[in-house]
Backbone as CSV, one residue per row, in Angstrom:
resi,resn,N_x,N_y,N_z,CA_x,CA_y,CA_z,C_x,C_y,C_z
1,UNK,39.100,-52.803,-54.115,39.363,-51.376,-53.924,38.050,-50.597,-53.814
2,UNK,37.129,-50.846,-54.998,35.929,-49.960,-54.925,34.941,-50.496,-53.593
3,UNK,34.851,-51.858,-53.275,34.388,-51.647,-51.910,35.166,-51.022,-50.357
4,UNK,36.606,-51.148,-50.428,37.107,-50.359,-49.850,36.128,-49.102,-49.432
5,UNK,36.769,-48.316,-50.497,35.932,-46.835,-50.445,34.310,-46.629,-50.420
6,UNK,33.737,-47.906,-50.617,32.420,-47.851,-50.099,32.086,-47.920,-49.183
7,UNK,32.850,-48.454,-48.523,32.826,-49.004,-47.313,33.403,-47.793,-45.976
8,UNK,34.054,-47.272,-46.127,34.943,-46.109,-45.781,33.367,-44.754,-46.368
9,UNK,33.268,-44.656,-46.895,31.856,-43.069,-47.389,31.027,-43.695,-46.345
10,UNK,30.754,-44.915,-46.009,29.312,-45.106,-44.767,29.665,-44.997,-43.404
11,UNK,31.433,-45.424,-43.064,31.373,-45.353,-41.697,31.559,-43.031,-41.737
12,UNK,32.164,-42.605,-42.743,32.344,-41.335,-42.449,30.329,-40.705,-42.245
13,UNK,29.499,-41.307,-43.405,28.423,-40.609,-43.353,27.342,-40.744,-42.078
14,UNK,28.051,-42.475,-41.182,27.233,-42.728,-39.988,27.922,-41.448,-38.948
15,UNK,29.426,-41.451,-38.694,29.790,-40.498,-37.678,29.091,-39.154,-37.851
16,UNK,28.812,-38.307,-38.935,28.210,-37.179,-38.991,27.005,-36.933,-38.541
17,UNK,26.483,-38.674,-38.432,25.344,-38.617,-38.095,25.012,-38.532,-36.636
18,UNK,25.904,-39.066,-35.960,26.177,-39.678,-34.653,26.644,-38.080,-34.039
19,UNK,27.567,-36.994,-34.903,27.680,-35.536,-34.363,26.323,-34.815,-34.063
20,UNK,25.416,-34.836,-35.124,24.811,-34.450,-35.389,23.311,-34.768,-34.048
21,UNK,22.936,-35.970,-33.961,22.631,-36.363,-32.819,22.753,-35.653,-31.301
22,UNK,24.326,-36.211,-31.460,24.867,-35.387,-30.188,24.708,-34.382,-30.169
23,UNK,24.583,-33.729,-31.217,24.378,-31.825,-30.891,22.995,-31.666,-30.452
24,UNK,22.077,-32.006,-31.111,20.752,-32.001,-30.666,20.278,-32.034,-28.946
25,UNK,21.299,-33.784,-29.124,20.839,-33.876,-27.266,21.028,-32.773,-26.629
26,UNK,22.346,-32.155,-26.751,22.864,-30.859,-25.843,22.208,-29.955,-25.961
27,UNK,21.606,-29.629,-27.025,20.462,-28.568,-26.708,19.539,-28.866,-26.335
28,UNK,18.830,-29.763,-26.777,17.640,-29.912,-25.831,18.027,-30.246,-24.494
29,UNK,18.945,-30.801,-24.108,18.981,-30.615,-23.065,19.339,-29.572,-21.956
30,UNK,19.738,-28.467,-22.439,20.155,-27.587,-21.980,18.606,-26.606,-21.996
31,UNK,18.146,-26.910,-23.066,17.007,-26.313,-23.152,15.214,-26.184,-22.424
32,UNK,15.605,-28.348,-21.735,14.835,-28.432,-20.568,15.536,-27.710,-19.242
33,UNK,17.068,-27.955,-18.935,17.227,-27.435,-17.823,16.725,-26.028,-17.882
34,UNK,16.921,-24.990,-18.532,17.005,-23.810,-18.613,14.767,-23.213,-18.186
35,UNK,14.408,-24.347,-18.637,12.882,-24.345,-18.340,13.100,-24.693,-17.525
36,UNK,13.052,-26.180,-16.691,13.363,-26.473,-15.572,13.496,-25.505,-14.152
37,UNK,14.210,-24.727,-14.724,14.806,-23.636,-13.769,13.938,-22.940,-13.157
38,UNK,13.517,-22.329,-14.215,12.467,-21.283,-14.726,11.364,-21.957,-13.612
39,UNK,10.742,-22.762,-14.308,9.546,-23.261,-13.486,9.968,-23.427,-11.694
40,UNK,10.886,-23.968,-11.325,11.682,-24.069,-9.893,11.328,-22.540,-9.087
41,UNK,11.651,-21.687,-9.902,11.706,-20.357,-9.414,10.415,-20.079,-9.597
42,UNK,9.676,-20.097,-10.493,8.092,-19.974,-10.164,7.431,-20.302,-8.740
43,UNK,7.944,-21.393,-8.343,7.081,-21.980,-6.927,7.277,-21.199,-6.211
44,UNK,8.670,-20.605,-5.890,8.755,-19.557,-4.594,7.742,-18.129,-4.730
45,UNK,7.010,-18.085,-5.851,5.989,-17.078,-5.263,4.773,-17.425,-5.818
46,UNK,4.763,-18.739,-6.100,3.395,-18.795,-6.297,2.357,-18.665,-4.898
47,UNK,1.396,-17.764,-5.349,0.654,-18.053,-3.936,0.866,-17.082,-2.672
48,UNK,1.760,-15.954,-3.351,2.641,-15.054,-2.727,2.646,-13.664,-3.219
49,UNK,2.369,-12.725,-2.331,2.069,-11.470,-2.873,3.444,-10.980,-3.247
50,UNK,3.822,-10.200,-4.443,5.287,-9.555,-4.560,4.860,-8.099,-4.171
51,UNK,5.994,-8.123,-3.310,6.090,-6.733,-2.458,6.261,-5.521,-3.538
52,UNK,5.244,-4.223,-3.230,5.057,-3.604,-4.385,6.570,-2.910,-3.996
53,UNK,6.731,-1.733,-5.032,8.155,-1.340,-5.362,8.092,-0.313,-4.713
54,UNK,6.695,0.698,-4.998,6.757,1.834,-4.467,5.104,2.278,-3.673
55,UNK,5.329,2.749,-2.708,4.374,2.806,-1.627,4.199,4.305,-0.867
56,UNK,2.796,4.712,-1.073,2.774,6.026,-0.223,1.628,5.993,0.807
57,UNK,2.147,6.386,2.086,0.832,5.989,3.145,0.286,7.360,4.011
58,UNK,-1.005,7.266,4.110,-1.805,7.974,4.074,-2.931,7.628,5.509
59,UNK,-3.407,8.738,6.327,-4.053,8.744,7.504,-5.506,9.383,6.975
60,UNK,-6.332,9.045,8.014,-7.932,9.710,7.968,-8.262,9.561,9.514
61,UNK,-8.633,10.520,10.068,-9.514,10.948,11.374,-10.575,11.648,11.502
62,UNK,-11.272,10.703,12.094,-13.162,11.286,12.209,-13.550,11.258,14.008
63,UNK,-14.377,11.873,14.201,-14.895,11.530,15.538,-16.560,12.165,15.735
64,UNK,-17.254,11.285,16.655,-18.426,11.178,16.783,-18.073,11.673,18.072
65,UNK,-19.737,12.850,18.097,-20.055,13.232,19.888,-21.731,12.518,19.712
66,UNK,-22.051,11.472,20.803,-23.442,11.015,20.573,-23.836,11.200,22.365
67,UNK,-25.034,11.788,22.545,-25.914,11.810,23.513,-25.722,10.364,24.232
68,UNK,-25.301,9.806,25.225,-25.504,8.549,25.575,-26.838,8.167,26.115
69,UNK,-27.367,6.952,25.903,-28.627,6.438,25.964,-28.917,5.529,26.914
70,UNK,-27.969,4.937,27.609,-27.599,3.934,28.471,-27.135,4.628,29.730
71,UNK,-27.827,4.378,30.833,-26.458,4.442,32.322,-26.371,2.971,32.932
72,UNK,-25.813,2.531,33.600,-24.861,1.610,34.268,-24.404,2.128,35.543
73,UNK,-25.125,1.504,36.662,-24.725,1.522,38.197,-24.713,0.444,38.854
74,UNK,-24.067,0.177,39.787,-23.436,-1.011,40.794,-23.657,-0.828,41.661
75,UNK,-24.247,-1.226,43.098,-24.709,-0.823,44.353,-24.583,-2.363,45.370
76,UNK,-23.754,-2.053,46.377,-23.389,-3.502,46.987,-24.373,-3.303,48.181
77,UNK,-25.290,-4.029,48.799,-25.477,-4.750,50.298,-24.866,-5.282,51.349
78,UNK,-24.346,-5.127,52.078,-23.390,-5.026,53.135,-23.791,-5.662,54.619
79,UNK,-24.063,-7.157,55.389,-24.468,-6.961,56.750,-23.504,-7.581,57.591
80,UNK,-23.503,-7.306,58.771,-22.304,-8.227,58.869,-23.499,-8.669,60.939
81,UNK,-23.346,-10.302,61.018,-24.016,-10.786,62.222,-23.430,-11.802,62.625
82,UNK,-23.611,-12.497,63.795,-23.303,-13.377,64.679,-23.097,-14.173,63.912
83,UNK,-24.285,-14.793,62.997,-23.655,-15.966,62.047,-24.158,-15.923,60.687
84,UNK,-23.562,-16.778,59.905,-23.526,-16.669,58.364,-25.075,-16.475,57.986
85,UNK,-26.324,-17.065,58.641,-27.606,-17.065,58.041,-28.649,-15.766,58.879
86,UNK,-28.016,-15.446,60.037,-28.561,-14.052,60.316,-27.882,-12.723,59.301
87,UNK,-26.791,-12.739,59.098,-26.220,-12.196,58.060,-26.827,-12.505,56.938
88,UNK,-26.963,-13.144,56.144,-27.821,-13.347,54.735,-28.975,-13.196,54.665
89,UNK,-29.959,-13.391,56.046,-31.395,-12.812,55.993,-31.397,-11.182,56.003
90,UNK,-30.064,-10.371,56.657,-30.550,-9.112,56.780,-30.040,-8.932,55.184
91,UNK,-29.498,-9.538,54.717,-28.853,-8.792,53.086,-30.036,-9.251,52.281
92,UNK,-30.573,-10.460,52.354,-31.789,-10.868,51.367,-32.556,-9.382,51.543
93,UNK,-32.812,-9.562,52.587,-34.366,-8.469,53.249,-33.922,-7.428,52.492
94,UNK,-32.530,-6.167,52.361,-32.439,-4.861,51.701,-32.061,-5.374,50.255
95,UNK,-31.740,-6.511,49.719,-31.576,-6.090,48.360,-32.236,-6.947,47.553
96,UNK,-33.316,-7.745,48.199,-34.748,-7.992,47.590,-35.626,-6.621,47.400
97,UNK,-35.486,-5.641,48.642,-36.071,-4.216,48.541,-35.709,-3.695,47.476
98,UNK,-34.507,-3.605,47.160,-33.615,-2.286,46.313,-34.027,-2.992,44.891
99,UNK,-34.500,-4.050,44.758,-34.338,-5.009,43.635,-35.696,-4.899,42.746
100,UNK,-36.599,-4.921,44.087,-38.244,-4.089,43.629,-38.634,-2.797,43.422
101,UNK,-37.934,-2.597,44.283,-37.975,-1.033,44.004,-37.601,-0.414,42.371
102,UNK,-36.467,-0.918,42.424,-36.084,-0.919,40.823,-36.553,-1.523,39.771
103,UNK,-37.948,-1.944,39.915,-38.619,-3.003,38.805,-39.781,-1.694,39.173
104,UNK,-40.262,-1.566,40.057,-41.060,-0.363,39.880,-40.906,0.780,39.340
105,UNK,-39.873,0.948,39.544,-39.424,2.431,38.705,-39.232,2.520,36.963
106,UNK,-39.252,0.483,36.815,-39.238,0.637,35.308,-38.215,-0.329,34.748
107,UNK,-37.256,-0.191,35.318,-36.307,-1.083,35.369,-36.584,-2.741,35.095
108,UNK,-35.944,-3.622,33.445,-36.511,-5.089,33.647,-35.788,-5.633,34.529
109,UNK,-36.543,-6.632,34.029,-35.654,-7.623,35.247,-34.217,-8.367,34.489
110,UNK,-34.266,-8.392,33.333,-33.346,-8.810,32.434,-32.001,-8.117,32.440
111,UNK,-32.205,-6.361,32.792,-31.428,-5.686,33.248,-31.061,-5.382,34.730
112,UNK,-31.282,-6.274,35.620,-30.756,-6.651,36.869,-30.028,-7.972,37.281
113,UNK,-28.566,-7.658,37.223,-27.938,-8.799,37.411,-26.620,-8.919,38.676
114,UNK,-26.666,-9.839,39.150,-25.858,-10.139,40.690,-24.787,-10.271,39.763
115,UNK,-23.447,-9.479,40.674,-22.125,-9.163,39.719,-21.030,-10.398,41.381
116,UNK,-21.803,-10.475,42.055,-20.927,-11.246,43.494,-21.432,-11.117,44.599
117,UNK,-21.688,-12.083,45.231,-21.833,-12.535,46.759,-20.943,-13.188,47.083
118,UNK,-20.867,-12.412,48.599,-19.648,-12.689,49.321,-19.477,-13.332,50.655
119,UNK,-19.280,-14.588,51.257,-19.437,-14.440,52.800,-17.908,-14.492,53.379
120,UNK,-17.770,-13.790,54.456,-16.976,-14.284,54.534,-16.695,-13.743,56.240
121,UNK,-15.632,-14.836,56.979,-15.626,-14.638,58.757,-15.043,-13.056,59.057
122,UNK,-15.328,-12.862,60.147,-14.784,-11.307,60.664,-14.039,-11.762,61.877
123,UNK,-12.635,-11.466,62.301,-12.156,-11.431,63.322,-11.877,-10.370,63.982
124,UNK,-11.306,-10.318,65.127,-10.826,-9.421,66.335,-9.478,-9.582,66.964
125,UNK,-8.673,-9.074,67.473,-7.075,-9.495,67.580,-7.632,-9.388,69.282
126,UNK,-7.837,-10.131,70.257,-8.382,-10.298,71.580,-6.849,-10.439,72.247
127,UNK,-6.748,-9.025,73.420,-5.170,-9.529,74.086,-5.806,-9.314,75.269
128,UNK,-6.898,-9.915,75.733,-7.106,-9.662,77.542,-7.585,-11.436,77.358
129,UNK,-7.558,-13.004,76.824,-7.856,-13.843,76.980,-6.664,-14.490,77.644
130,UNK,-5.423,-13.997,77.982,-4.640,-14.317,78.985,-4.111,-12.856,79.207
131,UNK,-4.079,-12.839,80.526,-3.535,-11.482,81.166,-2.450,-11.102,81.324
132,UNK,-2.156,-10.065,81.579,-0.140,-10.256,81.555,-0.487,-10.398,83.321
133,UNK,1.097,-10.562,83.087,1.923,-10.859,84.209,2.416,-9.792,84.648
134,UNK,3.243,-9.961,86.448,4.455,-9.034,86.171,6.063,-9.128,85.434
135,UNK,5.691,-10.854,84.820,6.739,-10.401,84.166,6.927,-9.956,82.724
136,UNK,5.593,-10.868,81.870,5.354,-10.395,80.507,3.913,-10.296,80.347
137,UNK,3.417,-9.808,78.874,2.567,-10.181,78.810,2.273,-11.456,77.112
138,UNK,1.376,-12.421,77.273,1.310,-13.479,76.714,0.854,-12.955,75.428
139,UNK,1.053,-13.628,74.506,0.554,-13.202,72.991,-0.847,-12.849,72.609
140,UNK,-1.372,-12.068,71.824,-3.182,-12.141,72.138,-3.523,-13.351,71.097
141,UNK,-4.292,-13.196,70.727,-5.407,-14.431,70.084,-6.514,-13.707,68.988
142,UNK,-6.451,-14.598,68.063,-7.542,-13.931,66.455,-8.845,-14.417,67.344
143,UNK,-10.134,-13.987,67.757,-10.605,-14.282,67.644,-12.892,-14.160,66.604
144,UNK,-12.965,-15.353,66.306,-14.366,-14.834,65.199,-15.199,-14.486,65.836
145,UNK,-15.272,-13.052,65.489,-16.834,-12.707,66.061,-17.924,-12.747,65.304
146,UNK,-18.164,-12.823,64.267,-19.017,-12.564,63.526,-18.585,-13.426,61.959
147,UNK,-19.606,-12.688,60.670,-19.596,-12.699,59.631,-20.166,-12.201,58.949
148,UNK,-19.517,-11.529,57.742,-20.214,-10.471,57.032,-20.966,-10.966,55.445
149,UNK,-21.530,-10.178,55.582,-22.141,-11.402,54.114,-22.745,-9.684,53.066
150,UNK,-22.098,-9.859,51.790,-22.776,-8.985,50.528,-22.983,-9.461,49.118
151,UNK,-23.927,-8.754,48.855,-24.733,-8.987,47.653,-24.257,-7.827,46.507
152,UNK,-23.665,-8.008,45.427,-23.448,-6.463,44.691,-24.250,-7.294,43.323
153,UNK,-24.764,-5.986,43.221,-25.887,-6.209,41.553,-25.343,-4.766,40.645
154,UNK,-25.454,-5.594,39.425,-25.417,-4.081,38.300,-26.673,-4.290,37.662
155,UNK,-27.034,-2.639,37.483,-27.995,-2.342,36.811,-28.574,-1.534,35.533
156,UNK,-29.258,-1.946,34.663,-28.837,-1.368,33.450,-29.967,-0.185,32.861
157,UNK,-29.590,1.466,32.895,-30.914,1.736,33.415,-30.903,2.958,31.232
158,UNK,-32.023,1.800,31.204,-32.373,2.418,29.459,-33.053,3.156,29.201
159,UNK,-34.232,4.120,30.263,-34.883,5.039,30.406,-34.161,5.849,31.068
160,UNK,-32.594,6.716,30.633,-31.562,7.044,31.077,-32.196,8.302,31.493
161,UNK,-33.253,8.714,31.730,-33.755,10.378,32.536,-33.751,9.422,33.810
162,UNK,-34.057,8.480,33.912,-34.569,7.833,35.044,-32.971,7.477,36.332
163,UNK,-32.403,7.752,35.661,-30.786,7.229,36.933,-30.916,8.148,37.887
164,UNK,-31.326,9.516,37.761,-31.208,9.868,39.013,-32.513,9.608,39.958
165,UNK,-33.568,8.907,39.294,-34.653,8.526,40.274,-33.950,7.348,40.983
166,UNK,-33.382,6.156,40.479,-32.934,4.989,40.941,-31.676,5.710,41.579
167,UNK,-30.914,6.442,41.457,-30.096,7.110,42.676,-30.818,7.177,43.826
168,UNK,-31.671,7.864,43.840,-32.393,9.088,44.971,-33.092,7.451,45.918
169,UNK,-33.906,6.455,44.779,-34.470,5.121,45.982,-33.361,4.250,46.853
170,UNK,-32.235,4.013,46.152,-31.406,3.037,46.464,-30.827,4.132,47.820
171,UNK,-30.652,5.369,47.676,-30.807,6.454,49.064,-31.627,5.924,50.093
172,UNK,-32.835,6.110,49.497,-34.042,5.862,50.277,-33.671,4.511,51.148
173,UNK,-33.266,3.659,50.379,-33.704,2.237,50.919,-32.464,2.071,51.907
174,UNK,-31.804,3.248,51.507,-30.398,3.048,52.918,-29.040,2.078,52.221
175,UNK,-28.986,2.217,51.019,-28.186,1.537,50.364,-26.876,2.323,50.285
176,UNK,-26.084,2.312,50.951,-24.617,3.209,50.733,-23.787,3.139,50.070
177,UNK,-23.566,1.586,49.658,-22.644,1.956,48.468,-22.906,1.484,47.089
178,UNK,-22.874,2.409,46.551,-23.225,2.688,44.870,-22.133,2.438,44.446
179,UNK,-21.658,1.944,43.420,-20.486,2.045,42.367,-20.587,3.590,41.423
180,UNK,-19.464,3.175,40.366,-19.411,4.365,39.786,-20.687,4.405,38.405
181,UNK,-21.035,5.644,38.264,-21.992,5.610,36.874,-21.533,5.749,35.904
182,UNK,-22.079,4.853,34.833,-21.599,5.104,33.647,-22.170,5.255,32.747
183,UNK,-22.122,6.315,31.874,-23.108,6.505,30.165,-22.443,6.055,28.786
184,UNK,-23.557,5.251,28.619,-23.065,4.847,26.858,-24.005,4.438,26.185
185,UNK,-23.616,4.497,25.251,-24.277,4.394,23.778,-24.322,2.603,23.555
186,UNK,-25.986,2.508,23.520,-26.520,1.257,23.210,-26.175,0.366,21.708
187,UNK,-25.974,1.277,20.597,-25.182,0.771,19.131,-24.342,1.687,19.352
188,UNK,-23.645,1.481,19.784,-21.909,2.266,19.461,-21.339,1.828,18.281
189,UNK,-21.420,0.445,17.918,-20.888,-0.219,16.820,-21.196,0.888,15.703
190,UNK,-22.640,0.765,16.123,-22.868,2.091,14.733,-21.916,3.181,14.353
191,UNK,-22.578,3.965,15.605,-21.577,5.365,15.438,-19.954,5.379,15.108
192,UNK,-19.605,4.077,15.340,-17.859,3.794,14.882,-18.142,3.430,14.085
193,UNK,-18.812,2.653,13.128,-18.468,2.616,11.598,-19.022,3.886,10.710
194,UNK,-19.707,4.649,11.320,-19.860,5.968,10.551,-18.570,7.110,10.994
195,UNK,-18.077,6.849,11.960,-16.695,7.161,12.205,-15.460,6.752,11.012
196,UNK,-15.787,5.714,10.756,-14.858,4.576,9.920,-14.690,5.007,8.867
197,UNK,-16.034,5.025,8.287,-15.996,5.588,6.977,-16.005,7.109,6.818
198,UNK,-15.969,7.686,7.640,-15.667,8.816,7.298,-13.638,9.364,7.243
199,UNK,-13.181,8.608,8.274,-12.019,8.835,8.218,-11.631,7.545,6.722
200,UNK,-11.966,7.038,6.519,-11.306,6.504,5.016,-11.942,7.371,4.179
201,UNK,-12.774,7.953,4.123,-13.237,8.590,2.720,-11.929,9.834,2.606
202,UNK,-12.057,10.491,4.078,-10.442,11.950,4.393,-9.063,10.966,3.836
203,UNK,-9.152,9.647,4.172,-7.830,9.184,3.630,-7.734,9.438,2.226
204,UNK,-8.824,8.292,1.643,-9.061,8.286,-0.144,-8.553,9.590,-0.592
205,UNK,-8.808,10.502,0.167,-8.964,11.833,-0.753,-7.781,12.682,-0.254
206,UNK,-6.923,12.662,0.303,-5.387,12.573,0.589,-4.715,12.076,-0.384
207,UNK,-5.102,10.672,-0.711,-4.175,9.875,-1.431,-4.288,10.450,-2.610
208,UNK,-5.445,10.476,-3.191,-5.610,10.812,-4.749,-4.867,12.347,-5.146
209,UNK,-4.780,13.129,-3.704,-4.437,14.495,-3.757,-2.614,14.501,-3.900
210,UNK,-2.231,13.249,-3.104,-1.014,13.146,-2.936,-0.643,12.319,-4.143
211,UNK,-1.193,11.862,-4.749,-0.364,11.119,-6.372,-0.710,12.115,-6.913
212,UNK,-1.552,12.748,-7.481,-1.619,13.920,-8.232,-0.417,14.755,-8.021
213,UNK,-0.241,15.142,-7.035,0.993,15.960,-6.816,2.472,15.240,-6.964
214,UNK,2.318,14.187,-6.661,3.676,13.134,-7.338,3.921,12.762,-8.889
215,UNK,2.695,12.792,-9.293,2.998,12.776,-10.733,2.399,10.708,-11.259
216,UNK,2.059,10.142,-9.962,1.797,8.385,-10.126,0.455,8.301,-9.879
217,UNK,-0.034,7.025,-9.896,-1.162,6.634,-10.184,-1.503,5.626,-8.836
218,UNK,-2.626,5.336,-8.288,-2.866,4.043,-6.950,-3.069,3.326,-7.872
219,UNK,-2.393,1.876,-7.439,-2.405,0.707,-7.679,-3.452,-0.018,-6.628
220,UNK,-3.194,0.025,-5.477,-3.844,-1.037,-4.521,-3.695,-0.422,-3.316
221,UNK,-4.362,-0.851,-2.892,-4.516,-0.820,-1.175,-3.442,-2.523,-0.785
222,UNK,-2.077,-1.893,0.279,-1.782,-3.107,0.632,-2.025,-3.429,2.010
223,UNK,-2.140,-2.240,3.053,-2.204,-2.862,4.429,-3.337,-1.610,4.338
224,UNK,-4.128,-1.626,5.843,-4.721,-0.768,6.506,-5.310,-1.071,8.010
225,UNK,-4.602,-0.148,8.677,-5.265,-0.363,9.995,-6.156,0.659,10.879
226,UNK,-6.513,0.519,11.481,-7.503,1.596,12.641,-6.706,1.627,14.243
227,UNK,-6.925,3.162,14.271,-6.931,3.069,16.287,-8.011,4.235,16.100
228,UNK,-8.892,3.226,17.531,-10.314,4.492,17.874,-10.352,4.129,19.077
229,UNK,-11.163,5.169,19.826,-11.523,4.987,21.115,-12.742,5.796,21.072
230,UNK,-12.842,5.717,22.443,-14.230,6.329,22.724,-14.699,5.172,23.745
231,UNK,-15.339,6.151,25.406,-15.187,5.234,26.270,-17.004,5.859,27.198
232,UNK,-17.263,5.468,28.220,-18.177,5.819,28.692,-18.147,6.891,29.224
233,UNK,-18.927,7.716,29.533,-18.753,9.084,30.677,-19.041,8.043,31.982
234,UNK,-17.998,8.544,33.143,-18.415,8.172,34.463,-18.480,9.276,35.309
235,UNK,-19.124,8.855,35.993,-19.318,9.933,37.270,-18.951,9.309,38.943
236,UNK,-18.352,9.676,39.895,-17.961,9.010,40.974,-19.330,8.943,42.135
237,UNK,-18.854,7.985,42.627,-19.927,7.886,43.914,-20.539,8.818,44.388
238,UNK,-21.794,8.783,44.707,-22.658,9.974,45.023,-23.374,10.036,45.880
239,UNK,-23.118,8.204,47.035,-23.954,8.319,48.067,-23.914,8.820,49.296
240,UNK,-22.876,9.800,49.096,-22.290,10.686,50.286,-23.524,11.455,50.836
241,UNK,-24.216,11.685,49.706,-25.401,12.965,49.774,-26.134,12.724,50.116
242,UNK,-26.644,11.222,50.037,-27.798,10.949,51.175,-27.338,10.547,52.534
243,UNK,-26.251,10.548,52.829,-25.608,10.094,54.535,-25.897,8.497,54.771
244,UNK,-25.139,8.216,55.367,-24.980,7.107,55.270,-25.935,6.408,56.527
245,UNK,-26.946,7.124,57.221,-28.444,6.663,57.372,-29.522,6.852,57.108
246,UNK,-29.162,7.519,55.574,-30.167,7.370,54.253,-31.349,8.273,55.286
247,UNK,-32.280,8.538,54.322,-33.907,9.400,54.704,-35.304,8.895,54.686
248,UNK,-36.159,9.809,54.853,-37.273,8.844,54.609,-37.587,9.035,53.087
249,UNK,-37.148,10.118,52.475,-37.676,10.231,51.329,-36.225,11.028,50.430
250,UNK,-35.541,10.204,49.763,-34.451,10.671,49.535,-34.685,11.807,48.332
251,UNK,-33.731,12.843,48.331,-33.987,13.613,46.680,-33.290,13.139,45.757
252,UNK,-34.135,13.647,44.685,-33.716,12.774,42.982,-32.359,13.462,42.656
253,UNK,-31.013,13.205,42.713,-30.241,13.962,42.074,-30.091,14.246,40.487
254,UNK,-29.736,15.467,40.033,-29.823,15.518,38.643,-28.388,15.182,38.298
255,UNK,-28.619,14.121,37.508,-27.756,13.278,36.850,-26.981,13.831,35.556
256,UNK,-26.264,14.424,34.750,-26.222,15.255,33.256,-24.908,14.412,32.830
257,UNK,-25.564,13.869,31.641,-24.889,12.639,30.855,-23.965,13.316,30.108
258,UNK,-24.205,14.822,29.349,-22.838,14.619,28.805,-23.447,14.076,27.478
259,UNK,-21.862,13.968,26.649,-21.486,13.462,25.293,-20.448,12.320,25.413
260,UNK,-20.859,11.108,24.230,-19.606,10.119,24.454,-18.910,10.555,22.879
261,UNK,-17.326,10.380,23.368,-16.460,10.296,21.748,-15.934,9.351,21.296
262,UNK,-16.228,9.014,20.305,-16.392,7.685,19.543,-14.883,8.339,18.069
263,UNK,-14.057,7.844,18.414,-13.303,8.597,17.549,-12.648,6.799,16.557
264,UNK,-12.354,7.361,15.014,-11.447,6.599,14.583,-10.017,6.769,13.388
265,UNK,-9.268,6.685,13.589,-8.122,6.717,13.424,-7.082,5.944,12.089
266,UNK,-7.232,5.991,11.402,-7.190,5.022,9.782,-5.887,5.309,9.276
267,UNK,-5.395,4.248,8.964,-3.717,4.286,8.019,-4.374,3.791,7.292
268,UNK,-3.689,4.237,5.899,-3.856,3.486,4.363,-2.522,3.624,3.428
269,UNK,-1.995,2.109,3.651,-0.962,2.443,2.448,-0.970,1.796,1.243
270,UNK,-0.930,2.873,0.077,-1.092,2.008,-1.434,-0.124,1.548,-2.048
271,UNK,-0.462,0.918,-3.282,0.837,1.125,-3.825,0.830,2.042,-4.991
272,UNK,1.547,2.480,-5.753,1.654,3.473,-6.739,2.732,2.869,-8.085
273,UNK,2.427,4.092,-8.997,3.185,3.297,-10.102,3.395,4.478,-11.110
């Protein structure tokens, strides 16, 4: 009997034990999943900006007027002859001229550069190489008379009082067609980042004006972008004025450059809190 009941107190005191166990597992195990989780959901932003909650965006505009320092002109050579190498000797001959000429006046040579040469055939639509008839007349015929051959150079003129002297020779030398002129600013880069910062400093000081008045604080800068412009002054062709069989001594036209605008344009949006 008394082992009976001894026997019977160990299997009851092992099962309590065996509950007891089991309860444990279930929590801890519930207790890794529940981390588990946790950490799972971590990865999706690790490495990842969280989009702020609240955001106020803000502009700045500056603009630069600068004297331009630079002109820029284009002037093509033009001959057109019987054949491709009488044609290229008369174009060598005027824009080897126009080419010295412009090294005399000051002009490097570093700033003289061939922008295209061109050859190319010239035809004629010929309708007397069969004659009509009385009853029709026969189709005409392309035929080559010639070929024209040009040279176009740009030139980069940095003693910018000096463009209308290199106007007035390339006159002289009987050169008719000029491209268009253009003035600009040799560090422009410059003058747009003093543009830059001036329209972010008008932003900064918006923003700080505009949370003050909201009652929040800047957190961060999350995006910011720029639009600027600012382009060359041009002026249109001008070799009308010397005629187009040029002089012996052409006049200097006065050239007036003007101002370039260098403008920039700034979004800034923060975040706030």
């Amino acid at each position: 009997m008394e082992e009976r009941n001894m026997g019977g107190g160990m299997m009851n005191s092992m099962g309590r034990h065996r509950g007891v166990i089991v309860v444990l597992l279930i929590v801890l195990t519930a207790f890794f999943a529940v981390k588990t989780i946790g950490e799972i959901k971590k990865v999706g932003v690790i490495g990842k900006d969280i989009a702020p909650q609240a955001v106020i965006s803000v502009s700045g505009d500056a603009e630069r007027f600068m004297k331009p320092d630079t002109a820029t002109v284009s002037f093509t050579v033009r001959m057109d002859a019987k054949t491709v190498s009488a044609a290229q000797e008369e174009v060598t001959k005027k824009a080897n001229a126009a080419i010295d000429a412009l090294k005399a006046l000051g002009v490097e040579e570093k700033d003289i550069k061939t922008i295209s040469y061109n050859i190319n055939p010239k035809y004629e639509w010929n309708t007397s190489v069969y004659p009509c008839s009385d009853y029709r007349c026969p189709p005409g015929k392309q035929v080559l008379v010639g070929y024209e051959v040009s040279h176009s150079s740009e030139v980069k003129i940095r003693k910018i009082d000096d463009t209308g002297a290199v106007l007035g020779k390339l006159g002289e030398l009987q050169v008719t067609e000029v491209g268009t002129v253009a003035f600009s600013i040799e560090d422009e880069d410059k003058v747009r980042a003093e543009a830059r910062a001036e329209a972010i400093k008008e932003a900064r000081e918006k923003a700080n004006k505009l949370a003050d008045d909201l009652g929040v604080s800047l957190v961060r800068i999350v995006s910011f972008s720029e639009n600027g412009g600012g382009s060359p002054i041009y002026y249109a062709k001008a070799m009308d004025a010397y005629g187009m069989g040029g002089a012996e001594s052409a006049p200097v036209p006065q050239i007036p450059t003007g101002e370039n605008q260098i403008i920039s344009n700034v979004t800034i949006n923060y975040e706030v809190r």
